[in-house]
N, C-alpha and C positions, 0 to 999 in steps of 0.2 A: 457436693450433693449428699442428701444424706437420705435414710430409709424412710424416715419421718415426713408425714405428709407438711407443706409449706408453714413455714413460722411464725406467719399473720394468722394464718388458721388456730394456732392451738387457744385453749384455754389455759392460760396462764394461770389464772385462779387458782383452781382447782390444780394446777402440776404443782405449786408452792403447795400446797393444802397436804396434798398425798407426799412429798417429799417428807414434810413436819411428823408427819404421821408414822411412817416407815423408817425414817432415820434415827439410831438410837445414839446422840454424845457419849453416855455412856458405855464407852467400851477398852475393853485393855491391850495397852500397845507396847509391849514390854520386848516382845521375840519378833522374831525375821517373819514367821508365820502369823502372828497377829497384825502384821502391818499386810503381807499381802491376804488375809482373810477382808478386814477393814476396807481396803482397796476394792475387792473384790465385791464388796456390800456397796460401797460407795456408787460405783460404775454401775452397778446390777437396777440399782435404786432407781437413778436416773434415768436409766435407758426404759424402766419398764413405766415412769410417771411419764414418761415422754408418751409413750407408745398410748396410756390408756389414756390421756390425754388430745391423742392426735386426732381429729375427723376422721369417717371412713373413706376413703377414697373410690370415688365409684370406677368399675370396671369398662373398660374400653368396649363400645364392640366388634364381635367378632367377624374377622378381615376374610372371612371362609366364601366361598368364591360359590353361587346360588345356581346351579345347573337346572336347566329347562326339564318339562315332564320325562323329555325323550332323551334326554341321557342317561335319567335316573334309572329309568326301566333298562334301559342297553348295560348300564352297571350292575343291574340285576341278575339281569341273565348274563355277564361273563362270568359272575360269582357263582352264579347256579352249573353253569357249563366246566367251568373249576372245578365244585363239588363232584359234577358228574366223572370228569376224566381221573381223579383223586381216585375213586373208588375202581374204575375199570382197567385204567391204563389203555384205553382201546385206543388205535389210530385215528380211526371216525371219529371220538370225541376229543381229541386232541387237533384234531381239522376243524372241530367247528370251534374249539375256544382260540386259535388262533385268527379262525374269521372274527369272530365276536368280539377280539382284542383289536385288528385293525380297524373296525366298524366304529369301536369306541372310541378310538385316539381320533379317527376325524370328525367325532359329534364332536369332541371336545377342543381341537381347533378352531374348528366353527365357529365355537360359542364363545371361544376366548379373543377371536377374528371382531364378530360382531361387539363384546364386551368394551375392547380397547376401543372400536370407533366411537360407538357413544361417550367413552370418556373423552374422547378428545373433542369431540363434537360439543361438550358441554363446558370447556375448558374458555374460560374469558378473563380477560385481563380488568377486571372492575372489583368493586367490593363488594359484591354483594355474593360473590363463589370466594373470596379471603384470598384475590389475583392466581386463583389457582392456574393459570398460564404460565407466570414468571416462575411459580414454583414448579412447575414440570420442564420449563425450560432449563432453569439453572443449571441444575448437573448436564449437559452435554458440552459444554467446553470446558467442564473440571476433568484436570489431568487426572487416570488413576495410576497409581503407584503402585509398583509390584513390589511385594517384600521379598526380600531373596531371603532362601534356608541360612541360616547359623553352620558353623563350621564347627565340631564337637571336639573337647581337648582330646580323645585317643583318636581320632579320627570318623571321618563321614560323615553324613550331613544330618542336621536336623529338619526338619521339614514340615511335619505335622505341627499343630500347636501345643500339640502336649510333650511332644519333644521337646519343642521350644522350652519351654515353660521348665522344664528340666533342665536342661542346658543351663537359662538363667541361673537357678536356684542353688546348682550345682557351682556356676562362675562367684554368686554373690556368697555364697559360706565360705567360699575359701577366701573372697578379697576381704570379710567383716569378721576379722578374728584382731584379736587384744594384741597389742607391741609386742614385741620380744625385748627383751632385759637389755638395755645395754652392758649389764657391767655384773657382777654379780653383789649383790645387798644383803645384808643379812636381815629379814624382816623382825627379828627379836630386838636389834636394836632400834629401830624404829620404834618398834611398839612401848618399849622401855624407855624410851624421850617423850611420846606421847604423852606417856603414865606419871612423868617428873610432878610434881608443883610447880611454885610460879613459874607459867609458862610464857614467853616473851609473847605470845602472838593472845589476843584476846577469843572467847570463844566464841563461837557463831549465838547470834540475837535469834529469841524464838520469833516464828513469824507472826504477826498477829492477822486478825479478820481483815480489819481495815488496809493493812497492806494486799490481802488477797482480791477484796473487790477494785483498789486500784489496777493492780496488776490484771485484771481481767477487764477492766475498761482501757489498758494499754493493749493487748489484744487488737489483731488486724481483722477490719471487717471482709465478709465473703470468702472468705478463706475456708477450703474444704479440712472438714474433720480427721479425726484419725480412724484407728481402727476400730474404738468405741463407739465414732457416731457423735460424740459430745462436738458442740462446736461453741462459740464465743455467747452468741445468743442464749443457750440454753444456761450458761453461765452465770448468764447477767441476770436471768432468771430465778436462781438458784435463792430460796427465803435465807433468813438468818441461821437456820439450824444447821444448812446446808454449807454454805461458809464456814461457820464453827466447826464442822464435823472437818473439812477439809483443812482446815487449820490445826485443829488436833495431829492429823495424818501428817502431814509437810513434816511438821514440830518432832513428829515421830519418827520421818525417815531420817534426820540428821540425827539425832538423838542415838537409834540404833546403828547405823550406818548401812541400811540395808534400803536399794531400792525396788520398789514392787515388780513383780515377776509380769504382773498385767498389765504394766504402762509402757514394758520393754517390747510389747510385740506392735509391729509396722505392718502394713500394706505395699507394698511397692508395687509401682506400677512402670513398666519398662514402655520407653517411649523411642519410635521408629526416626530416626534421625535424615529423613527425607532429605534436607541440603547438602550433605555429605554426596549421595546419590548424584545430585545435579552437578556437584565439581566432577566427579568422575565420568558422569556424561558428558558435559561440554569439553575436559582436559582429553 
């Protein structure tokens, strides 16, 4: 899924139009920083023709729960009786905001009593409510699944979700780091074979256009985006200026050997391994 409102929605027109417009081929891709400058134009471009391209999405309404005259008022005066004990500290007004607080909690059962009967009262299994029966029924025979805490490498638990999420972050730096050397290498000679003439191995072909619109019509459909948001579709999208501009880039990163700093960052998203759970409960 992506931020962008639905893909049949947009005006495609008009995204090639503002793409053509905003994207300059002319640009120099000589250093490590003009390739991730370029990158960075590249990605910015797209994400912002997308966006002003997108329909506006209208807003939900709001799920806020419509209390009767007489609660309003009862929530009135526990606020006002608040106020009042705020200022005095007096015992007497401290006896009436706690009457005034149990007065309110049982309007508001009441109403939340009455609320859910009429919903359920209005619940039918036809089209014409969208089966809202089977949709209320469904979830009471889905299992729920307790997540159990994380176990922290110095010890004790993680529990919260932002512990968690630290934990991860903490486990994933250390397991996503580069080889260690087997052997020791001197990289001067390397680099001094590299540098030779005739070299046995041919260089690498620059890419062209035409290669890149096949390689994005080889692309899996429905497949969620990265961390930019670009996904297949918007690709396929992309006018001719837009192609060339990324064919430029490609052509650029091998050329310097340097890959962009903005294509290296990921989203990961950590997934609860629920069957694992169910051997340990049935063993």
């Amino acid at each position: 899924m992506t931020s962008y409102s639905t893909h049949w929605d947009h005006d495609w027109t008009s995204f090639r139009e503002l793409v053509n417009c905003k994207l300059d081929p002319k640009v120099s891709l000589k250093t490590e920083n003009d390739v991730d400058v370029a990158t960075k134009i590249f990605t910015t471009t797209v994400q912002e023709c997308c966006w002003l391209c997108s329909p506006e999405t209208t807003e939900r309404p709001s799920q806020c729960k419509v209390y009767s005259e007489e609660v309003r008022a009862k929530i009135k005066e526990k606020r006002r009786l608040r106020r009042v004990w705020h200022t005095s500290r007096h015992t007497s007004d401290k006896k009436a905001l706690n009457k005034a607080s149990r007065e309110l909690k049982v309007l508001i059962a009441e109403a939340n009593d009455v609320s859910l009967q009429t919903h359920i009262e209005n619940l039918t299994a036809t089209k014409a409510t969208n089966y809202s029966l089977w949709k209320a029924c469904k979830n009471f025979n889905r299992p729920l699944h307790h997540k159990p805490p994380l176990r922290k490498q110095g010890g004790g638990w993680a529990r919260t979700a932002q512990s968690k999420a630290e934990t991860f972050a903490k486990h994933l730096s250390e397991v996503f780091k580069p080889n260690k050397r087997v052997s020791d290498v001197d990289e001067s000679d390397i680099d001094s074979i590299l540098s030779q003439d005739f070299q046995l191995d041919r260089h690498l072909k620059l890419v062209t256009p035409g290669e890149i619109v096949r390689q994005i019509k080889c692309l899996a459909n429905n497949k969620a985006p990265g961390y930019d948001l670009i996904d297949k579709r918007i690709l396929e999208e992309l006018p001719r200026k837009g192609i060339v501009y990324l064919t430029m880039l490609f052509n650029a990163i091998m050329r310097v050997g340097h890959f962009p700093e903005l294509w290296k960052v990921s989203l990961v998203t950590m997934i609860h391994k629920l069957i694992i759970n169910y051997y340990i409960y049935y063993l």
